[in-house]
mmCIF file of the N, C-alpha and C atoms, coordinates in Angstrom:
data_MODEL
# 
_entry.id   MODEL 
# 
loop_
_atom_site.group_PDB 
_atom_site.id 
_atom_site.type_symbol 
_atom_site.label_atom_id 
_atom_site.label_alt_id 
_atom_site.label_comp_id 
_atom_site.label_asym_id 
_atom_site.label_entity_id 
_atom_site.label_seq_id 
_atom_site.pdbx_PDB_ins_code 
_atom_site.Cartn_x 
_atom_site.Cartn_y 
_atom_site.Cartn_z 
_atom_site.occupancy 
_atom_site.B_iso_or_equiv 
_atom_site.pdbx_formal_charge 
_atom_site.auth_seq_id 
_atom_site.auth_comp_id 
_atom_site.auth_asym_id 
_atom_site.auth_atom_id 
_atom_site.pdbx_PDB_model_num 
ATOM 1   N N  . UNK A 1 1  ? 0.805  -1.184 0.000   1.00 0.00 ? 1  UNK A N  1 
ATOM 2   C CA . UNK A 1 1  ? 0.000  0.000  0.000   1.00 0.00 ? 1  UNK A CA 1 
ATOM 3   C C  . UNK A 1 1  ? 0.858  1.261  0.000   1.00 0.00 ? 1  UNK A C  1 
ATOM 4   N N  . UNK A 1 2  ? 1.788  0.982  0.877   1.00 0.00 ? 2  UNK A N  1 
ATOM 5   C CA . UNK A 1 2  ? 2.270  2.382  0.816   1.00 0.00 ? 2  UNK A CA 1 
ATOM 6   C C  . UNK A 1 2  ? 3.225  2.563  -0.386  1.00 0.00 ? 2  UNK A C  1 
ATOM 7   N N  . UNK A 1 3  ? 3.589  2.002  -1.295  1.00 0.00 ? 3  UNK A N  1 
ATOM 8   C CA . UNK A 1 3  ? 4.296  1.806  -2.475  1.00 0.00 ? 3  UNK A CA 1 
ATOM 9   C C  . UNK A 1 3  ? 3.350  2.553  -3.387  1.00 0.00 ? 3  UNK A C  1 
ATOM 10  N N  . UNK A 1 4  ? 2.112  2.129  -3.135  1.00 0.00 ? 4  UNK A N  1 
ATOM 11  C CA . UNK A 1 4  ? 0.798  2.553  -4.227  1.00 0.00 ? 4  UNK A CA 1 
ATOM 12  C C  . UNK A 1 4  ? 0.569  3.902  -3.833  1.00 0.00 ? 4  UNK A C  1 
ATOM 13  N N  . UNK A 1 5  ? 0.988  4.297  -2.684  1.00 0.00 ? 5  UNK A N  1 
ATOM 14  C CA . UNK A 1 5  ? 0.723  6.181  -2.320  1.00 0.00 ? 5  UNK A CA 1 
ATOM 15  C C  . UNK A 1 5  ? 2.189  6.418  -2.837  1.00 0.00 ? 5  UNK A C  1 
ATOM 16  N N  . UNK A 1 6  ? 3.408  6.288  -2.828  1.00 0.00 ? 6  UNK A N  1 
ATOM 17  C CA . UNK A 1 6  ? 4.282  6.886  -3.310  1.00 0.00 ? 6  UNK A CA 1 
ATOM 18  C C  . UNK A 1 6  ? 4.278  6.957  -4.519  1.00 0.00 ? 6  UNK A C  1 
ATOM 19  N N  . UNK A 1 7  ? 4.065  5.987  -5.471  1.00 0.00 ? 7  UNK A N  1 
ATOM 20  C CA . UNK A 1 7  ? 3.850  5.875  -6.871  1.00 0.00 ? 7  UNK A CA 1 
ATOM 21  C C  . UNK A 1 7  ? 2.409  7.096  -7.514  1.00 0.00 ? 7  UNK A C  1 
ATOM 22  N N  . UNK A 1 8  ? 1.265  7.103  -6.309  1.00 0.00 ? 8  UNK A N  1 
ATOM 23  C CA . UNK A 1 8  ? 0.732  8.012  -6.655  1.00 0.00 ? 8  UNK A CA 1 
ATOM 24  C C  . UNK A 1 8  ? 1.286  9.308  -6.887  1.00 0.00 ? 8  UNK A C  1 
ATOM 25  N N  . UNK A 1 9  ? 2.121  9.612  -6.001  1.00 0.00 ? 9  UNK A N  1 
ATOM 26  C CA . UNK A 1 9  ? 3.093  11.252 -6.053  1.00 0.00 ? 9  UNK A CA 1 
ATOM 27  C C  . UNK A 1 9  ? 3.926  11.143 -7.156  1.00 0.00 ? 9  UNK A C  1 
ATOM 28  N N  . UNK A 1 10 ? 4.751  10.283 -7.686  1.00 0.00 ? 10 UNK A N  1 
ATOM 29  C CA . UNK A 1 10 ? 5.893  10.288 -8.715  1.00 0.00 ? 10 UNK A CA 1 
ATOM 30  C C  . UNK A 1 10 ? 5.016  10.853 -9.804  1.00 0.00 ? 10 UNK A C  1 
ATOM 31  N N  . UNK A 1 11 ? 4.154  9.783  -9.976  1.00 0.00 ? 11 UNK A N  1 
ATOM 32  C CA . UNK A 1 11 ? 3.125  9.885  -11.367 1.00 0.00 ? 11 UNK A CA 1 
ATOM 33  C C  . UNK A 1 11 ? 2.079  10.864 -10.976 1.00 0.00 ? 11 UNK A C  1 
ATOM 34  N N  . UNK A 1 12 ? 1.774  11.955 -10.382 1.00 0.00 ? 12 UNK A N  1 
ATOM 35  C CA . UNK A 1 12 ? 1.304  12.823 -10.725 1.00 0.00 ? 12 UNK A CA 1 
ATOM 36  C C  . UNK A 1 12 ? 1.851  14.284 -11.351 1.00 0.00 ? 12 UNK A C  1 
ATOM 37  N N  . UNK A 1 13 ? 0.870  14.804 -12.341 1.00 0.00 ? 13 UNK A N  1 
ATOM 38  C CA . UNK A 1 13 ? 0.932  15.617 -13.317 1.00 0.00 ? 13 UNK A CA 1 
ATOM 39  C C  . UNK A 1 13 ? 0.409  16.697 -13.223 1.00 0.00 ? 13 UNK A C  1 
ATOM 40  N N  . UNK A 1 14 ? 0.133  17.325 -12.322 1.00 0.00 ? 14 UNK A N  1 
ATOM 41  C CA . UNK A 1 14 ? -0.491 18.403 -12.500 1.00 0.00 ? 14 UNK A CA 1 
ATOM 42  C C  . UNK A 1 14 ? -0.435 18.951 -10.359 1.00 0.00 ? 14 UNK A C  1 
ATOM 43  N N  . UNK A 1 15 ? -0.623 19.772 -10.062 1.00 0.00 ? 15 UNK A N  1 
ATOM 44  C CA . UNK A 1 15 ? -0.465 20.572 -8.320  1.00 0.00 ? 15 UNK A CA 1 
ATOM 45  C C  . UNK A 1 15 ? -1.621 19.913 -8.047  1.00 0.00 ? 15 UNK A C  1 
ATOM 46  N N  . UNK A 1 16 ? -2.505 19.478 -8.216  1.00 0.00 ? 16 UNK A N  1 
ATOM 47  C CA . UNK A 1 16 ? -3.639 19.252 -7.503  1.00 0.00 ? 16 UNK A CA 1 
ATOM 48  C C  . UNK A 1 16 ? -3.537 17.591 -7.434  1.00 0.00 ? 16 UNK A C  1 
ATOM 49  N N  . UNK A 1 17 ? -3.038 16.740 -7.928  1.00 0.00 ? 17 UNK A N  1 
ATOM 50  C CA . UNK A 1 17 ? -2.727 15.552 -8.226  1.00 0.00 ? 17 UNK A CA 1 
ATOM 51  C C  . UNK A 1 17 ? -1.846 15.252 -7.270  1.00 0.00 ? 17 UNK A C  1 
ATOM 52  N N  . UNK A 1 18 ? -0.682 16.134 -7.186  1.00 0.00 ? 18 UNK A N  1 
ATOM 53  C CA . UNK A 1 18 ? 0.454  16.079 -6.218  1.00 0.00 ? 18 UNK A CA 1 
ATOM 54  C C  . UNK A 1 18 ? 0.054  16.387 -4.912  1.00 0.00 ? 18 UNK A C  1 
ATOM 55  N N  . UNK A 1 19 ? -0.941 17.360 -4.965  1.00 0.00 ? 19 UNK A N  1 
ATOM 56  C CA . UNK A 1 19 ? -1.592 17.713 -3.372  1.00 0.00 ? 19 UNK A CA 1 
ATOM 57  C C  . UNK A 1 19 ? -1.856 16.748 -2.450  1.00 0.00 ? 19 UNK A C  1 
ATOM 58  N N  . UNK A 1 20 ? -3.473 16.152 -3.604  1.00 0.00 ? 20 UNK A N  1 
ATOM 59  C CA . UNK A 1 20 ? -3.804 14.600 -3.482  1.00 0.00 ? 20 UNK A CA 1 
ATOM 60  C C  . UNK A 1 20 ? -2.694 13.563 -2.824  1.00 0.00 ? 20 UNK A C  1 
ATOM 61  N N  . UNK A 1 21 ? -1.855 13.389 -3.546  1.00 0.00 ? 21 UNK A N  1 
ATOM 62  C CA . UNK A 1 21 ? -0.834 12.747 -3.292  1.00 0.00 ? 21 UNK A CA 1 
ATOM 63  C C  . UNK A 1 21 ? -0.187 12.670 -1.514  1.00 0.00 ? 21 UNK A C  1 
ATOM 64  N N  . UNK A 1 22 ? 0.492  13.679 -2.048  1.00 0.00 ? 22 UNK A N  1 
ATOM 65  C CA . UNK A 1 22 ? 0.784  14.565 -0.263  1.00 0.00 ? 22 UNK A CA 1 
ATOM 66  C C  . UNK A 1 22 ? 0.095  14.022 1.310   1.00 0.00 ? 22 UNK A C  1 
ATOM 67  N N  . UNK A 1 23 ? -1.625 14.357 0.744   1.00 0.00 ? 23 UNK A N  1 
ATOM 68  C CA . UNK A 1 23 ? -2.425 14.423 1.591   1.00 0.00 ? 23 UNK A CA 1 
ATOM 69  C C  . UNK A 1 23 ? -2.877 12.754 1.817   1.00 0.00 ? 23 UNK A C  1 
ATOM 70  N N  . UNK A 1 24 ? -3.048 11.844 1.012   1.00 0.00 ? 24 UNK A N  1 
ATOM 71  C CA . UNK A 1 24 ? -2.830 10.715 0.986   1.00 0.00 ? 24 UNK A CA 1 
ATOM 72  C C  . UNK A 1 24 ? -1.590 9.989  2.157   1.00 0.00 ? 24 UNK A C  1 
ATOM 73  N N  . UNK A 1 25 ? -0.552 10.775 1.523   1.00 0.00 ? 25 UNK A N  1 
ATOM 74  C CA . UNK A 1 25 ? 0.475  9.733  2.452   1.00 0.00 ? 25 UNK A CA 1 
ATOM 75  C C  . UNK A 1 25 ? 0.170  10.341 3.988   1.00 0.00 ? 25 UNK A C  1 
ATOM 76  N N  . UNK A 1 26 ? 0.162  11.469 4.039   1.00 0.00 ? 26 UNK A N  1 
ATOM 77  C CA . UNK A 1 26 ? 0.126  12.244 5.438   1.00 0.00 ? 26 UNK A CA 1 
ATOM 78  C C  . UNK A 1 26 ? -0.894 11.679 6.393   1.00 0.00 ? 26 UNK A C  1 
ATOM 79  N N  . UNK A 1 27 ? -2.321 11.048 5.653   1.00 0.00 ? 27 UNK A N  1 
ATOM 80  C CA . UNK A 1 27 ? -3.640 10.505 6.409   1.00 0.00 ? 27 UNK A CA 1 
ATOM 81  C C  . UNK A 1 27 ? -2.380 8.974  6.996   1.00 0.00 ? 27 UNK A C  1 
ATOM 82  N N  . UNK A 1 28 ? -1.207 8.361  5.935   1.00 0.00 ? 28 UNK A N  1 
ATOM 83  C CA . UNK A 1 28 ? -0.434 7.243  6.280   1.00 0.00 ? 28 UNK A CA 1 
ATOM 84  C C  . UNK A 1 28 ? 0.672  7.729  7.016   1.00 0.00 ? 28 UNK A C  1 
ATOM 85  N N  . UNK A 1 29 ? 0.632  8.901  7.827   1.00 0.00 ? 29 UNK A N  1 
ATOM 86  C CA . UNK A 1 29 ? 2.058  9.365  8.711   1.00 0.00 ? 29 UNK A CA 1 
ATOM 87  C C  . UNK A 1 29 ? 3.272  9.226  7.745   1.00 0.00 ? 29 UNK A C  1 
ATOM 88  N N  . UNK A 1 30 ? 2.818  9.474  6.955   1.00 0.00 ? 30 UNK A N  1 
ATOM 89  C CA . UNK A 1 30 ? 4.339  9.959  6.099   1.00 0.00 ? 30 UNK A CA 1 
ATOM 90  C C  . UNK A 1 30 ? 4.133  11.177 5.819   1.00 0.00 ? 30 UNK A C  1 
ATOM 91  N N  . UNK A 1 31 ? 4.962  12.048 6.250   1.00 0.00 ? 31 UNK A N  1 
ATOM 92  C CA . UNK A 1 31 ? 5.295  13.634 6.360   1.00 0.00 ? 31 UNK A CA 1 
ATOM 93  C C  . UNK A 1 31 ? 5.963  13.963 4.453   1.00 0.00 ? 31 UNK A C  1 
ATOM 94  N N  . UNK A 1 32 ? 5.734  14.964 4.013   1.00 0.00 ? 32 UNK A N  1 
ATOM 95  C CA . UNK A 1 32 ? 6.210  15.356 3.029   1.00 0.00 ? 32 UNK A CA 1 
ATOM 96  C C  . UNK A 1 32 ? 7.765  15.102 2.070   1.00 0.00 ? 32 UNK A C  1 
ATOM 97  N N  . UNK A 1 33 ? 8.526  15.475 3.249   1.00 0.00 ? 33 UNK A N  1 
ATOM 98  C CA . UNK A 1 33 ? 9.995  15.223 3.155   1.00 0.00 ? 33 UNK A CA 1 
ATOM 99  C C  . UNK A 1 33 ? 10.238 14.260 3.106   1.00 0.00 ? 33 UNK A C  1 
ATOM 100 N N  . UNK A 1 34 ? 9.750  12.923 4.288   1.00 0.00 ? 34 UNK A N  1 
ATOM 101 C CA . UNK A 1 34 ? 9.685  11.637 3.592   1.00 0.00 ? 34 UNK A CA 1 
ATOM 102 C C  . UNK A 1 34 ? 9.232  11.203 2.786   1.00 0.00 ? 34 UNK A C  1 
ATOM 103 N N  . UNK A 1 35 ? 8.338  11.673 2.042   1.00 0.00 ? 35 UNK A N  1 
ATOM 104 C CA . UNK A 1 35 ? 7.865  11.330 0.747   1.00 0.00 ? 35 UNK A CA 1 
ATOM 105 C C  . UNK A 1 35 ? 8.260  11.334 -0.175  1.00 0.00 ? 35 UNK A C  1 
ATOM 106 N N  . UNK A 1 36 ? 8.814  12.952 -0.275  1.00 0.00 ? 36 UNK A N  1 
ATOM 107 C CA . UNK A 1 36 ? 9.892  13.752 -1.125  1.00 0.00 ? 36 UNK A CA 1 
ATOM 108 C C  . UNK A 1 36 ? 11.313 12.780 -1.630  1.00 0.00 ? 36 UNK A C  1 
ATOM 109 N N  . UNK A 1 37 ? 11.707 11.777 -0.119  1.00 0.00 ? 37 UNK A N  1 
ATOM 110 C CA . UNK A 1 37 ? 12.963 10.993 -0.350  1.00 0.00 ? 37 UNK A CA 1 
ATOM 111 C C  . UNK A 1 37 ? 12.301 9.641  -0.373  1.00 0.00 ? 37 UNK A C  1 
ATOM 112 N N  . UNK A 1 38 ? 11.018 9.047  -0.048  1.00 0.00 ? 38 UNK A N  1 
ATOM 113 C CA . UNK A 1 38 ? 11.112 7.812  -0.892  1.00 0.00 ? 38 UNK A CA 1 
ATOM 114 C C  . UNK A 1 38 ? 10.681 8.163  -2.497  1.00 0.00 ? 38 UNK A C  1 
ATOM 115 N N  . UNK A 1 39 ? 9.472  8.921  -3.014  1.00 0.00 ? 39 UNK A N  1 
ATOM 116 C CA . UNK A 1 39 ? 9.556  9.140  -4.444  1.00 0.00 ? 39 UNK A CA 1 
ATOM 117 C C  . UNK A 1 39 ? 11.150 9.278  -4.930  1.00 0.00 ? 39 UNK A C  1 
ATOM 118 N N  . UNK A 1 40 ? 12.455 10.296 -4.890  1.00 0.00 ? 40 UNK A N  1 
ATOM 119 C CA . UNK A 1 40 ? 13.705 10.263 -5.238  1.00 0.00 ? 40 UNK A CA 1 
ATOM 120 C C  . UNK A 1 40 ? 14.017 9.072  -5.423  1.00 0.00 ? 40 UNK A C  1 
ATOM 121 N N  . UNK A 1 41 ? 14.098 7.884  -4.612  1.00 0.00 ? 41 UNK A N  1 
ATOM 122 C CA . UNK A 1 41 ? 14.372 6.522  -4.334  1.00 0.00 ? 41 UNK A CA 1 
ATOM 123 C C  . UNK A 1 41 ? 13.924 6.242  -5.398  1.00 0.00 ? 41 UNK A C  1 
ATOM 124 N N  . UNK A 1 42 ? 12.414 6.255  -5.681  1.00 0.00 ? 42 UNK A N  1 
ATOM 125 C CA . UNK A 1 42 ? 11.731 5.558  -7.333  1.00 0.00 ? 42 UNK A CA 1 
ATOM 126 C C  . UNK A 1 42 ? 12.467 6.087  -8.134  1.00 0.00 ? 42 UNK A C  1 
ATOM 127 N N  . UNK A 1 43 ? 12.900 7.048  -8.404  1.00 0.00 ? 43 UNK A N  1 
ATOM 128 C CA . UNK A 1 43 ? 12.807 8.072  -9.638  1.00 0.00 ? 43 UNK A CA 1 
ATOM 129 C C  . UNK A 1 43 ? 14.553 7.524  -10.314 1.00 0.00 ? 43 UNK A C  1 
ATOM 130 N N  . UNK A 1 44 ? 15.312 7.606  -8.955  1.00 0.00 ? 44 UNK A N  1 
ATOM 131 C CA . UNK A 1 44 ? 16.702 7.342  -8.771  1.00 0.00 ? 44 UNK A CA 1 
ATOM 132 C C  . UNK A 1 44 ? 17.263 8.746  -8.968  1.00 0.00 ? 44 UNK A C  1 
ATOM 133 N N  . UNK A 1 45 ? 16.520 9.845  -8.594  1.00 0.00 ? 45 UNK A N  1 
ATOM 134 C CA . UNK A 1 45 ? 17.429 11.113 -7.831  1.00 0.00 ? 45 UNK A CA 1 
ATOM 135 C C  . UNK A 1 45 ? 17.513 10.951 -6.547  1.00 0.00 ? 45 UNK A C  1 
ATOM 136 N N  . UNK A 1 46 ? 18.496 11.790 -6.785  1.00 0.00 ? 46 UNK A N  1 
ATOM 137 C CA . UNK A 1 46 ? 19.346 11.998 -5.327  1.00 0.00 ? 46 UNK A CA 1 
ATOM 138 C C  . UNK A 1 46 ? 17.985 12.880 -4.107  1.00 0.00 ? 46 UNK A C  1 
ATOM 139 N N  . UNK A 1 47 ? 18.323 12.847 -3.170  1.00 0.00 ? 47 UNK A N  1 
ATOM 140 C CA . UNK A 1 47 ? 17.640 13.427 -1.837  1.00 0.00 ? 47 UNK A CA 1 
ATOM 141 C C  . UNK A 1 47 ? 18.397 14.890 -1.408  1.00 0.00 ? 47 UNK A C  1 
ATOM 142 N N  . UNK A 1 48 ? 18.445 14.796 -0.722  1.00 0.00 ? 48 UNK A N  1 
ATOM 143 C CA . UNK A 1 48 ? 19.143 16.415 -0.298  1.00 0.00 ? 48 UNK A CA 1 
ATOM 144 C C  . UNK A 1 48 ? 20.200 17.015 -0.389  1.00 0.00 ? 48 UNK A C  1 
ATOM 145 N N  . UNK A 1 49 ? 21.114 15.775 -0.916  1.00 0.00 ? 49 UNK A N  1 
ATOM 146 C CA . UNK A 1 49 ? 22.584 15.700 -1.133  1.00 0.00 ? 49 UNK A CA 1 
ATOM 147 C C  . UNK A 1 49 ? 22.963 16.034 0.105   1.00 0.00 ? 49 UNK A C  1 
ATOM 148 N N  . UNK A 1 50 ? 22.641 15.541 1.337   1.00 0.00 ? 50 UNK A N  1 
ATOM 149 C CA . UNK A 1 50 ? 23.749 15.619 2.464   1.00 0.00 ? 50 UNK A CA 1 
ATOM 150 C C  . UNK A 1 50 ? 24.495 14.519 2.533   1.00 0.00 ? 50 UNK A C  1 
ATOM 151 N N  . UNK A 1 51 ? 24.729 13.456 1.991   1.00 0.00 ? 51 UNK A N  1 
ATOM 152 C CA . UNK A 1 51 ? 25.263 12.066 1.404   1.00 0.00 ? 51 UNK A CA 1 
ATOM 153 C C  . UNK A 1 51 ? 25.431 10.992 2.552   1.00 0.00 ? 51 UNK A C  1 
ATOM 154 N N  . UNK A 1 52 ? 24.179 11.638 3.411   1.00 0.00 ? 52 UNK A N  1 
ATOM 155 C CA . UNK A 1 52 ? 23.592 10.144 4.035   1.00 0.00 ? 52 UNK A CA 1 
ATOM 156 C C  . UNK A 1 52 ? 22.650 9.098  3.821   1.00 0.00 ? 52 UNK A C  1 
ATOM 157 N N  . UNK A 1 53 ? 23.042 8.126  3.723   1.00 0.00 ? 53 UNK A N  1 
ATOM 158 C CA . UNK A 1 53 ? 22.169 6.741  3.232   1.00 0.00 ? 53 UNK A CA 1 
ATOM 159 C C  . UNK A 1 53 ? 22.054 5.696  3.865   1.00 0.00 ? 53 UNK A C  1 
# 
């Protein structure tokens, strides 16, 4: 499930999609920033570049 809310954020297209998204994981206690760095993880960008992993 929670794979299926992150994948919702990667693959959205448009601010209101991404909102959705957002607000989705957040109802699942995943805060933004973590979201922000598991989507990166899918995508295979980098995270904040503080070069902890």
């Amino acid at each position: 499930m929670l794979t299926d809310l992150v994948m919702e954020l990667v693959t959205a297209t448009d601010p209101k999609d991404r909102e959705e998204a957002y607000r989705n994981l957040e109802n699942a206690c995943i805060d933004r920033q973590a979201a922000d760095e598991m989507a990166a993880e899918f995508t295979g960008k980098e995270g904040d570049g503080d070069g902890r992993r």
